[in-house]
N, C-alpha and C positions, 0 to 999 in steps of 0.2 A: 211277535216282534222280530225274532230270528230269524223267520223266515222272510218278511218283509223285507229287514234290513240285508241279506243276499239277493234278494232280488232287486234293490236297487242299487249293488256295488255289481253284478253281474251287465248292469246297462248303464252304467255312470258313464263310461268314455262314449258311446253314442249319445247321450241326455247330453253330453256338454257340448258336441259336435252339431247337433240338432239348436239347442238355444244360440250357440256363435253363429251358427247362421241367420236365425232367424234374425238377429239382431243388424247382420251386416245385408244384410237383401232390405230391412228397413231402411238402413241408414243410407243404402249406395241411392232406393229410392229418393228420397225426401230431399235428404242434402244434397248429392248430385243430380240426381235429373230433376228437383224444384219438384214433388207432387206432393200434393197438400197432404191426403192421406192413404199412403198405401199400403193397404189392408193386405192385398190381395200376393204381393210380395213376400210378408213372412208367412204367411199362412202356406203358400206353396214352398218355400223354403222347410218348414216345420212337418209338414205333413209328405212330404216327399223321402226325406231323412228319418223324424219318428226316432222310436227307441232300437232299432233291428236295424243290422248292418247286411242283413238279409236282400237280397234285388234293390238293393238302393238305387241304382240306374234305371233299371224299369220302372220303380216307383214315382222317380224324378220327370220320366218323357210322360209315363201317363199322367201323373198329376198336370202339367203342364198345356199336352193335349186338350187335356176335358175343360181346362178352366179356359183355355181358348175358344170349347167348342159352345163353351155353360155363356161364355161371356158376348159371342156372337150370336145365337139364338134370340137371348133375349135385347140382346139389342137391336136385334129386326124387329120382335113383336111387340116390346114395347111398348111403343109410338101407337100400335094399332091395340089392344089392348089393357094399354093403363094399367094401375096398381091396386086392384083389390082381390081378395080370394079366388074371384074365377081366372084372374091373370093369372095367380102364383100356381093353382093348381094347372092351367095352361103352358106356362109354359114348361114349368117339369114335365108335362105329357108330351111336349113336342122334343127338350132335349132329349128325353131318355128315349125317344125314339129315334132320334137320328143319332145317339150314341151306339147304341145297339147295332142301326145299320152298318156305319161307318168301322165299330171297332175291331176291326181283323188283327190278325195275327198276335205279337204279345201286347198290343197298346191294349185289346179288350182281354185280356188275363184279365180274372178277377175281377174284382166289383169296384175299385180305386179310380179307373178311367170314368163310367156312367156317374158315380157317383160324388165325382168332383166336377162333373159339368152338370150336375143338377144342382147341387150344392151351388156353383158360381152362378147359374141360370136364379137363383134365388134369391143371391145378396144382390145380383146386377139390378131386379124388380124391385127389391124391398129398398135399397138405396139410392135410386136413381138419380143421374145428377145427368142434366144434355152435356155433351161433348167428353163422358168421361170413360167411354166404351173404349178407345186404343189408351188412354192410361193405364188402364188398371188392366189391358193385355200386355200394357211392360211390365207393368208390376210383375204380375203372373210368371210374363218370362225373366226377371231380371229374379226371381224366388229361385227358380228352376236350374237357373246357370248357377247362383252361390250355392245350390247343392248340388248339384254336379262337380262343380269345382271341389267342392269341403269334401263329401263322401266318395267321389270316383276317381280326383284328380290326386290331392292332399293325403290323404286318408282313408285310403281304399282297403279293405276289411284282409286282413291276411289270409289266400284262400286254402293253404293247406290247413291250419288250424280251423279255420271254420269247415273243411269238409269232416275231417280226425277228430272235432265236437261232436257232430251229427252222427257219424259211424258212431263214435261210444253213447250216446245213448239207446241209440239202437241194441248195441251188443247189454248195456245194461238192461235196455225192457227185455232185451231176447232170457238171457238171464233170468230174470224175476218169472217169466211165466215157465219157465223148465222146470226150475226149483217149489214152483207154486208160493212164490215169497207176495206178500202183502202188496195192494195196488200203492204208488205213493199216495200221501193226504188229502194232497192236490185233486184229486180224482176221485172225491168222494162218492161221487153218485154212481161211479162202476160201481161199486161194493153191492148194487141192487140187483146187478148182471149176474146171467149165470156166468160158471169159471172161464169157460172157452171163449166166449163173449165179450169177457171185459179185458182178457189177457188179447184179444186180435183187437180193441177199439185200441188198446194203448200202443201195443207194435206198431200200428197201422199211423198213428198221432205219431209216434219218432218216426216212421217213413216218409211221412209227411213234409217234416222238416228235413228230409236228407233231400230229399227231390229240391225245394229249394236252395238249399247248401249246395248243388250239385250245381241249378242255374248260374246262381251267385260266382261259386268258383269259375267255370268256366266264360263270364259275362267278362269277368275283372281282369285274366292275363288275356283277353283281346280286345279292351279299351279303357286300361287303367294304366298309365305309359309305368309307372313304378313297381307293376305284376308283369308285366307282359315277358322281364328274361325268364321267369318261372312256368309257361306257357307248355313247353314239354312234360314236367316233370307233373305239373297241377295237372293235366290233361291224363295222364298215363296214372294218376292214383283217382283221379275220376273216374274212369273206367275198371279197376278195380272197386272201390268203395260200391259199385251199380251192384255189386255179388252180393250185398247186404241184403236185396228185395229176396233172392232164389233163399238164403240162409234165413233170413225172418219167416218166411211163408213156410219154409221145411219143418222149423220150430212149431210155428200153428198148426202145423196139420200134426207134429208128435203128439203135442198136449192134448189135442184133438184127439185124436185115436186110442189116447191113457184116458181119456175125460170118457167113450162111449164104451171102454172095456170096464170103468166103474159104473157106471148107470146100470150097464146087464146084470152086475152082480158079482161076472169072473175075476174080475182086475188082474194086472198083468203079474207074471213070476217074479221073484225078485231079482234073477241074474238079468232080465228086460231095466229093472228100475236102476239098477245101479250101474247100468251102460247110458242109461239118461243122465244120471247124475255126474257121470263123468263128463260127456256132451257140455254142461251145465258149467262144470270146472275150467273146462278148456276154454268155452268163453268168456268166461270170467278171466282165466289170465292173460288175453287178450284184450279186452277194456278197460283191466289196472294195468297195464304193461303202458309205460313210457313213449310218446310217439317221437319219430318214427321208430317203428319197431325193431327192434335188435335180433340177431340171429338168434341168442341166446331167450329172447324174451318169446319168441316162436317153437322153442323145443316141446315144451311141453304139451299146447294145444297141437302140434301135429304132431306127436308121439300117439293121445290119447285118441285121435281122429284115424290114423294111423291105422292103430293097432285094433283098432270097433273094426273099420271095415277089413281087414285080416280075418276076424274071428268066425266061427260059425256063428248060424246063429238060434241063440237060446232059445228055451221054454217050446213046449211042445203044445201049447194050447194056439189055435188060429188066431185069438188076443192079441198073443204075444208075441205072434210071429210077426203081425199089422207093426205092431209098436216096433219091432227088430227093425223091420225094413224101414217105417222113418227115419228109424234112428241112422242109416247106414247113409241113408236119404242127405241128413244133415251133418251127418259128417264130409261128407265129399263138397258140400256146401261151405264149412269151414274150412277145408284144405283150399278152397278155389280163393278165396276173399284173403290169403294170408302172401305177400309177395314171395319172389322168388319161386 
């Protein structure tokens, strides 16, 4: 129940941004432009916004797109095919083929575009009503505009905090696989993974959402008029935060190479382990450190970074020496992702 109840005070301000729209793409429907029922309005208002303040702009044009594309399909075939099973499997087979052609550049990112014009290709069939194919394309578009307006114009997601979220989970999974610290709960099914395995499915899930953090920020200070004086600065910690991919991967290939020096048998010397562990401290205090980062909050992770790649390096087994050189690997990695 703890964790449920953080999980929905972590998306309440988008869940409430999400319902107010849906409710006023109803209402501008119905009451001001007189349509009897339009569905088709909050559904794209809803489904466009969602719980994630993540590419809400993108999610908004291609929701919009598809249900344009779902609602004109079958409104051609319609008439010629009627409404029974072989209709409905028909016409999903003809939108999702002209979704597929049609979808270039970011409108076919992801599965949201083909899959809300197969979706509208569906309700258009199963509810049909003559003359009701350009209503419920305003609907459609009058959904699209209140979230655009709510999430892009209103309320456009703050993008240095949303990139300085995405970097710290990163630096915490980077963290937990150095240290070999427990996969979160969340993630039960890694635990069936071997170690190297489930530490690169998890890094790879926080990469994941940093590339979209990354869209996001830079979508919002060039067509969110309330980000756009931020445009410089979001742009130029953009471009740092990208140092996260070279630091994650240097990370996987350490564990990596401590993972295949225990498998032989040798495992590494201890002065190798406790130059990891220090790697491991430094970004750690770089994840708990306050953002933006303060002068003072960076001493330590480039002292420690610093002073690794200063040193010789240890252990005299070829093991050890694999592990030394990632280690040196990811420190020049952390010096690179830290400003100034």
């Amino acid at each position: 129940m703890t964790a449920a109840a953080g999980r929905v005070r972590a998306v309440a301000w988008p869940v409430l941004q999400t319902s107010a729209a849906a409710g006023i793409a109803w209402w501008f429907a119905h009451e001001v432009l007189g349509h009897a029922q339009p569905f088709f309005a909050p559904i794209a208002a809803a489904v466009s916004l969602s719980t994630s303040e993540v590419q809400r702009a993108r999610r908004s044009v291609q929701m919009v797109i598809g249900v344009l594309l779902g609602i004109g399909v079958a409104e051609l075939l319609q008439p010629l095919i009627g409404r029974s099973t072989i209709a409905i499997a028909a016409v999903v087979l003809v939108t999702l083929i002209v979704a597929v052609g049609v979808g270039i550049g970011f409108v076919g990112e992801g599965m949201m575009f083909v899959n809300q014009a197969a979706a509208s290709a569906i309700l258009v069939v199963a509810l049909h009503r003559a003359g009701t194919g350009g209503e419920r394309a305003t609907d459609a578009l009058v959904g699209g505009a209140v979230a655009l307006v709510i999430g892009v114009g209103l309320f456009p997601v703050e993008p240095l905090r949303l990139l300085w979220g995405a970097e710290n989970r990163v630096l915490r999974a980077v963290r937990s696989v150095l240290l070999r610290e427990p996969l979160p709960p969340s993630r039960g099914s890694d635990r069936d993974m071997d170690w190297p395995l489930a530490a690169s499915h998890e890094v790879h899930r926080r990469l994941t959402a940093l590339t979209a953090a990354r869209k996001t920020a830079r979508a919002n200070v060039r067509i969110a008029p309330r980000r756009m004086r931020m445009r410089a600065r979001v742009e130029a910690e953009e471009r740092r935060v990208a140092g996260m991919y070279l630091l994650a991967g240097g990370a996987l290939a350490l564990v990596r190479a401590i993972a295949d020096a225990d498998e032989e048998g040798t495992g590494v010397e201890e002065g190798v382990r406790e130059e990891v562990e220090s790697l491991a401290l430094a970004v750690n205090s770089l994840q708990a450190a306050e953002r933006p980062w303060s002068a003072l909050a960076l001493v330590d992770p480039r002292r420690r970074a610093s002073e690794l790649l200063a040193a010789p390096l240890p252990g005299s087994r070829p093991e050890s020496a694999a592990v030394a050189i990632a280690s040196r690997r990811l420190a020049r990695d952390i010096l690179a992702v830290m400003p100034g």
